[in-house]
Legacy VTK file of the C-alpha trace (Angstrom):
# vtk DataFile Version 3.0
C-alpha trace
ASCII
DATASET POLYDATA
POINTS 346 float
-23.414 -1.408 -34.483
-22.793 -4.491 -32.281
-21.741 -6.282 -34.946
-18.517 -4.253 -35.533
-17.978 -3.417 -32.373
-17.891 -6.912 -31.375
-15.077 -7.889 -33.709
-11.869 -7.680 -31.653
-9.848 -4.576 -31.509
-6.653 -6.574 -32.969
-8.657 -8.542 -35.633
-9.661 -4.787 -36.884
-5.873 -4.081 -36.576
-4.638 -6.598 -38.819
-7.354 -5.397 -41.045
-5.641 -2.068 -41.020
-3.305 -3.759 -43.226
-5.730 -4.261 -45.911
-7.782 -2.217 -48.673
-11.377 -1.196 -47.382
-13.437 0.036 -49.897
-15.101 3.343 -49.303
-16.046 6.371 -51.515
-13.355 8.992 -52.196
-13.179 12.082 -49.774
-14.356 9.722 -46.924
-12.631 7.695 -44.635
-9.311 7.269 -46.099
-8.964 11.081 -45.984
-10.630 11.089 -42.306
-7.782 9.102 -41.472
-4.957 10.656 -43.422
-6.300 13.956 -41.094
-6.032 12.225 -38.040
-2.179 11.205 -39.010
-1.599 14.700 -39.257
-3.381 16.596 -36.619
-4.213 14.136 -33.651
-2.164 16.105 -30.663
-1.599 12.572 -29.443
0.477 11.343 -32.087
2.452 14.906 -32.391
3.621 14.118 -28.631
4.287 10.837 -29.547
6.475 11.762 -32.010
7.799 14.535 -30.323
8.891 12.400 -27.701
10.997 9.492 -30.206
12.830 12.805 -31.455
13.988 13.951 -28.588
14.564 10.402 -27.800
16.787 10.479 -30.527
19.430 13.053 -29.512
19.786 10.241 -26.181
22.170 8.516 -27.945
25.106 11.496 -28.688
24.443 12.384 -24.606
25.129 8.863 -23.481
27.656 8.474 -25.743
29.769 11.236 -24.415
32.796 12.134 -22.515
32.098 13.934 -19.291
32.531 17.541 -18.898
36.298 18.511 -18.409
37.104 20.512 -15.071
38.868 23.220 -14.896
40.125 24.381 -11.365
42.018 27.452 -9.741
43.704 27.336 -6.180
45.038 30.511 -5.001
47.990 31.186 -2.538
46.299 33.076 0.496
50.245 33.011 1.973
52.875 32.220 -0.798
54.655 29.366 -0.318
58.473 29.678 -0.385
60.402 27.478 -2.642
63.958 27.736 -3.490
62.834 29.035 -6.626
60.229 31.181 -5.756
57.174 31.850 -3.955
53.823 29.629 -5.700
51.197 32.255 -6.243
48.124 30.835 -7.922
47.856 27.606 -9.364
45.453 26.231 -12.744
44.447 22.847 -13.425
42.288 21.414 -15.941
41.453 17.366 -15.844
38.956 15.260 -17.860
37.576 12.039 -16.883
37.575 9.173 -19.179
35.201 5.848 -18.403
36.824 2.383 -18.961
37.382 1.256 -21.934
33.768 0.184 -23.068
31.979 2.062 -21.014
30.629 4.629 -23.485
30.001 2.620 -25.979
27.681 0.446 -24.300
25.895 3.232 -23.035
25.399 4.828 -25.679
23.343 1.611 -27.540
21.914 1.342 -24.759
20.282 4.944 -25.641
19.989 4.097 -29.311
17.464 0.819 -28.032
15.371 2.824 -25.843
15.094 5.617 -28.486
13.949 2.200 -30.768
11.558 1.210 -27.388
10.038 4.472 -28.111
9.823 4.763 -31.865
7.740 1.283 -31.612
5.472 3.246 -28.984
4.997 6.033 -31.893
4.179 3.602 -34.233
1.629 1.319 -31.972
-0.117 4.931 -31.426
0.032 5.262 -35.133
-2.228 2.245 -35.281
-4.518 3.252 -32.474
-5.081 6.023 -34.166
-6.122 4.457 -37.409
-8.410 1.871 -35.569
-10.082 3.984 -33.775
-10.717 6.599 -36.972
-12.074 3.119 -39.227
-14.100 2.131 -36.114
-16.087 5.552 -35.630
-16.275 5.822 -39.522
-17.767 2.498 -39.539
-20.082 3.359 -36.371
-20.990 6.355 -38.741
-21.913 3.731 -41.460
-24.092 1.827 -38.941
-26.243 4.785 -37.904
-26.646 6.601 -41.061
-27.558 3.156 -42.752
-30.247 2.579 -39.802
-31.282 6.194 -40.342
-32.306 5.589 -43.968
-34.152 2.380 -43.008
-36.054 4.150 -40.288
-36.853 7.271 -42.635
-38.918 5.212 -44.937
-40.403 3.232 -42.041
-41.540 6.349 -40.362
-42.708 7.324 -43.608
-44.624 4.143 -44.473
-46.081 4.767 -40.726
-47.046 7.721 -41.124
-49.221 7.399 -43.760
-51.053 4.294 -42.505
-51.603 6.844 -39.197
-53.304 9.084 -41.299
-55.375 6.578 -43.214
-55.949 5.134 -39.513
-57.513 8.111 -38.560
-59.232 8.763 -41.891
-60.886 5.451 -41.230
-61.528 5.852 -37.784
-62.978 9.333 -38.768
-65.379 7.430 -41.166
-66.248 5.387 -38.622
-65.133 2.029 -41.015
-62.543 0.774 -37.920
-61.733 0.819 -34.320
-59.910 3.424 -31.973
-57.333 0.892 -30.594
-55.966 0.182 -34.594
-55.292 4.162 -35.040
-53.944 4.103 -31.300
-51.412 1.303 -32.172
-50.416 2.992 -35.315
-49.340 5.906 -33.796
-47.844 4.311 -31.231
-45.455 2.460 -33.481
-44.874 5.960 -35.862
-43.864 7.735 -32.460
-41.689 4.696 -31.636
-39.866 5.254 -34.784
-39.716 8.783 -34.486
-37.804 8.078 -31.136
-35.441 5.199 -32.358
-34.005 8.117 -34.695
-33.592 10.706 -32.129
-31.671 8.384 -30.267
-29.609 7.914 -33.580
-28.902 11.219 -34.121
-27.995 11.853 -30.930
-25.509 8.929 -31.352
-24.225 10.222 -34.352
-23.175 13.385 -32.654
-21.268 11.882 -30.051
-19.674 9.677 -32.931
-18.915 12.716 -34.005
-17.149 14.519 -31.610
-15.054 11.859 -30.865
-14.655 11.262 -34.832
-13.329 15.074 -34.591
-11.501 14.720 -31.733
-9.008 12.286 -33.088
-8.118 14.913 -36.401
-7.938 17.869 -33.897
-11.444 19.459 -34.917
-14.139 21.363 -32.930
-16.727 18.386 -31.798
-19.529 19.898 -34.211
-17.494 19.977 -37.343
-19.907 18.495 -39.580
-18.943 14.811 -40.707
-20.105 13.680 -44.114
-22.952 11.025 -44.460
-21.325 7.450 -45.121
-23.167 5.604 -47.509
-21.563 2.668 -48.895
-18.236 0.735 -47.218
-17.350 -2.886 -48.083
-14.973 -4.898 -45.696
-12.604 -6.910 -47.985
-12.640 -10.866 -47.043
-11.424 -12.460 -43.742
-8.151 -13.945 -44.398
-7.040 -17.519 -43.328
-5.955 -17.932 -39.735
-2.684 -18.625 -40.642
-1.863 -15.818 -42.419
-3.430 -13.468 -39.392
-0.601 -15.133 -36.989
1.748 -14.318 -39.649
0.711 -10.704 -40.282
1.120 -10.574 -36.282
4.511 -11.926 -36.221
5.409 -9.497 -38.665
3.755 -6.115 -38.039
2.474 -5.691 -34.078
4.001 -3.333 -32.815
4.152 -4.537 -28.936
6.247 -7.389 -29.968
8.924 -5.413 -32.097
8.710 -2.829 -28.719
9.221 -6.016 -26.620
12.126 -7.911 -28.613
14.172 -4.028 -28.246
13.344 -4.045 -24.725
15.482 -7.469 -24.197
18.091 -5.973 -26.120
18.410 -2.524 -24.288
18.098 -4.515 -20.506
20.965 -6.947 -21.873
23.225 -4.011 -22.634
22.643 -2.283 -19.810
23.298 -5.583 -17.862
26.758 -5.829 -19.468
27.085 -2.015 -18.743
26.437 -2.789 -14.553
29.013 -5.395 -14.912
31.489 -2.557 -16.441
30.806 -0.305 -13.381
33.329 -2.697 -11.017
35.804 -1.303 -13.640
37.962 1.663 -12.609
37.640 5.170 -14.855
40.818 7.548 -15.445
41.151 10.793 -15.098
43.732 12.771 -16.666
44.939 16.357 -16.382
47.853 18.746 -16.216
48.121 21.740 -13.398
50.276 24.898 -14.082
51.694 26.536 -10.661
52.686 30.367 -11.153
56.171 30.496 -8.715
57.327 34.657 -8.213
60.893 35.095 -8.444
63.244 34.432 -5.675
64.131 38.174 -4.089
66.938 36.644 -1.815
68.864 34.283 -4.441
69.185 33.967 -7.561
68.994 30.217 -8.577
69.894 29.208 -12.284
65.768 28.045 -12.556
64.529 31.384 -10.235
60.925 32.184 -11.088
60.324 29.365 -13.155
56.771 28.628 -13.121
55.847 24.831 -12.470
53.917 22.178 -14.724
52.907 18.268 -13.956
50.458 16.188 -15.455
48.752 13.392 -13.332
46.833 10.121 -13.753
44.176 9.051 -10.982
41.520 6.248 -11.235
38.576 5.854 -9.613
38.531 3.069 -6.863
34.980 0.291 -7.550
35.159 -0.709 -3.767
31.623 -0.146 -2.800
30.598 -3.790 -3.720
27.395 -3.717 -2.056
26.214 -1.113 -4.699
27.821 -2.678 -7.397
25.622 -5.932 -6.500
22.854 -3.973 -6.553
23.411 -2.544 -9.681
23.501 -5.696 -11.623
21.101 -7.684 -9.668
18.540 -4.723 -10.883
19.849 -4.791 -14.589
19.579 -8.491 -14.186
15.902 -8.475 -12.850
14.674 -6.039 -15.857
16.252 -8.406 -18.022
14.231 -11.377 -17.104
11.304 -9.152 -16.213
11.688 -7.798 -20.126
12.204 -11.275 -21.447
8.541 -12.553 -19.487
6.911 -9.674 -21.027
8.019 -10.766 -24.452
6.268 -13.986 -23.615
3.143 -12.535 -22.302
3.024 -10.498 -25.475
3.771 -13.455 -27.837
1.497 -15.650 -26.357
-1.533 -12.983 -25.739
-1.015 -12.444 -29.415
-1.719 -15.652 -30.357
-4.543 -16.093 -28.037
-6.211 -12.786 -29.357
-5.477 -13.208 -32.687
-7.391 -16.992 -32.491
-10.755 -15.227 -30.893
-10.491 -12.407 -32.727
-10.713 -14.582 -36.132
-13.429 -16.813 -35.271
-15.254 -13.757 -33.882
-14.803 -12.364 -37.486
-15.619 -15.646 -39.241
-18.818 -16.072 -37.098
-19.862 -12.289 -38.264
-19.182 -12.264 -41.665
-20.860 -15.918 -42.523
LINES 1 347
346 0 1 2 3 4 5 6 7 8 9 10 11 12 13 14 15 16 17 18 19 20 21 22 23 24 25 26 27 28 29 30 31 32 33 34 35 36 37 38 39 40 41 42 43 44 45 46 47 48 49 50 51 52 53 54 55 56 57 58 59 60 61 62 63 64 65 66 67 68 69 70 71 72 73 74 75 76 77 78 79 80 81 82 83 84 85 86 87 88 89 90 91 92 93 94 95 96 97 98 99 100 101 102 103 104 105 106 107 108 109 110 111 112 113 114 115 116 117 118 119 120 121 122 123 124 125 126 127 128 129 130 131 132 133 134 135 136 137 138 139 140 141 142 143 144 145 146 147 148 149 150 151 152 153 154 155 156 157 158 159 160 161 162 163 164 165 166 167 168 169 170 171 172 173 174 175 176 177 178 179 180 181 182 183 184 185 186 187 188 189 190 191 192 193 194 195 196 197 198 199 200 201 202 203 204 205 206 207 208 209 210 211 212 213 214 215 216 217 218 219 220 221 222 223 224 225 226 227 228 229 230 231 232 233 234 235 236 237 238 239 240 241 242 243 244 245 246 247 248 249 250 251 252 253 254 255 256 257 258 259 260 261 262 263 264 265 266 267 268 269 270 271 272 273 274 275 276 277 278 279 280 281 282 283 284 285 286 287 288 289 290 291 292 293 294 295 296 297 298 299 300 301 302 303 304 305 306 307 308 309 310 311 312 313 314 315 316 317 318 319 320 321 322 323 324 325 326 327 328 329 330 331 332 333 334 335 336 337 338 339 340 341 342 343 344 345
C-alpha cells in the first residue's frame, strides 16, 4: 500500500487523464457514482450556479425611487395652493461603470467554476486511490490465505509429529506461532479494508458498510515522459486556469476603483398637485406643476477613493504572486512526483 500511496497526489492527477485498466462494474463505475452523489461536489456546483446569476446583478441599473412629499400647510401660489407632490428618479453610474462590473462578476463566477472543477478532480483521485488501496489489501489477503493455509497444515503435522514423539516441542511452538501471526496480519487487513471502505462510500454518498466489491486485477498504464507531464499541467490543472481568472477579475476591478472618482447621474421628473386659486382666477389657475431634474453625485472623498484603488491594486499583485507560486509549485511537484513514479514502477 506504500507503494501507491507514496506516488504524489498530482502525479496520480495527471494520471487521471489516462485509461486504467480495471474490470467492468468496478472502479470506473465507483467513480462515475461519486460524480453524481458526493454532497461535496453538489455544493460545489451549487455554488458556480448561483455564481452565475452574479453577473445580470452587477450588471444592473439601481433600483428607481419613487418619493411622495405631502403639504402639512398648503403653500399659496398665484395659481394655487401645492397639495401633495410625486417624484420618481433613477440613478445611472458613469458611463462604464456597469459594464466593468458586471465582468468583473462573470470572472469570479469563472474563479469559481475552476474551484468546481479542481473538486471534480479531488474527487476522482481520491475514488482511484481508495480503489487502488482496495486492490492492495484484497491482493495481500489472497497471499496471506494460502500462507495461513500452507501454515496450518505444517501446525498440524507439527503436532502430529510431536505427538509421535519423532520432533521437538519448540518446532510445533514456532509453527504456531507464525500461523497465529498470519492469522493476525489479516485481521488487521480486514479491518483496513473496512475503513477503506467507509471512506470509499463516503465519497458516492453511501452508508459506510455498503458492501464494496473485491478488486482483483488493475493495471496502471505506462509513466509518460517528463515533458509531456509539464505539458499535461500547463494544459489541464485546474489551480492555474483558477489563478490566470483571478488576475483578470482583480485587473477589472482595478480599472472599476479608478471609475469610482467619476461622478454618477441621477435623473427624474416630480409632479406637484396645485388646488385651484379660490380668490382669483388666473388664465393657468389650478394647473398642476411638472419639472424634471439632473443631479450628479460629487467623488470628493479622496481619501476613500485612494483606498479603494490602493486595495484593488494590492489584490492585483497579490493575485499575480499567487499565479507564480502556483506555476512554479507545479513544476516543482510535477518533477518529484515523476521520478517518484519512475523509481516505483522500474
Amino acid at each position: 500500500m506504500q507503494t501507491i500511496r507514496s506516488l504524489s497526489y498530482l502525479t496520480l492527477s495527471f494520471l487521471l487523464l489516462l485509461p486504467v485498466t480495471a474490470p467492468a462494474g468496478t472502479m470506473e463505475d465507483l467513480v462515475a457514482e461519486a460524480l453524481a452523489r458526493n454532497p461535496d461536489l453538489k455544493s460545489a456546483r451549487l455554488q458556480w450556479e448561483a455564481m452565475q446569476e452574479k453577473p445580470a446583478i452587477a450588471g444592473s441599473l439601481p433600483d428607481p425611487m419613487l418619493t411622495y412629499g405631502y403639504f402639512f400647510q398648503n403653500v399659496e401660489t398665484r395659481v394655487g395652493a401645492q397639495n401633495q407632490k410625486i417624484g420618481l428618479s433613477q440613478k445611472i453610474p458613469f458611463p462604464g461603470k456597469l459594464s466593468a462590473a458586471k465582468r468583473r462578476a462573470s470572472k469570479e463566477a469563472l474563479v469559481t467554476m475552476w474551484d468546481y472543477q479542481r473538486r471534480i478532480r479531488e474527487v476522482i483521485l481520491r475514488t482511484r486511490l481508495l480503489y487502488y488501496d482496495l486492490y492492495l489489501i484484497d491482493r495481500s489477503t489472497g497471499i496471506l490465505r494460502e500462507q495461513a493455509a500452507l501454515l496450518e497444515d505444517v501446525a498440524q503435522s507439527s503436532q502430529q509429529t510431536f505427538e509421535a514423539g519423532r520432533t521437538e516441542l519448540p518446532d510445533v511452538l514456532k509453527s504456531k506461532l507464525a500461523r497465529d501471526e498470519i492469522r493476525v496480519r489479516l485481521l488487521m487487513l480486514d479491518q483496513q479494508r473496512a475503513g477503506v471502505g467507509a471512506r470509499l462510500n463516503a465519497l458516492r454518498a453511501q452508508p459506510p458498510k455498503t458492501p464494496v466489491p473485491a478488486v482483483t486485477k488493475i493495471s496502471l498504464p505506462p509513466l509518460p515522459a517528463e515533458s509531456a507531464l509539464y505539458s499535461i499541467a500547463a494544459r489541464y490543472r485546474q489551480e492555474l486556469q483558477q489563478s490566470g481568472v483571478a488576475i483578470e477579475r482583480d485587473e477589472i476591478a482595478l480599472a472599476l476603483a479608478r471609475k469610482e472618482r467619476l461622478p454618477d447621474f441621477t435623473v427624474g421628473i416630480d409632479y406637484t398637485q396645485v388646488n385651484e386659486n379660490i380668490f382669483i382666477d388666473p388664465p393657468d389657475n389650478g394647473h398642476d406643476a411638472v419639472f424634471g431634474f439632473v443631479s450628479i453625485n460629487l467623488p470628493i472623498w479622496f481619501g476613500k477613493l485612494n483606498a479603494q484603488e490602493r486595495m484593488a491594486r494590492k489584490n492585483l499583485e497579490a493575485s499575480r504572486e499567487a499565479a507564480a507560486n502556483v506555476s512554479l509549485q507545479t513544476q516543482a511537484d510535477v518533477r518529484d512526483a515523476w521520478f517518484q513514479a519512475q523509481t516505483y514502477t522500474e
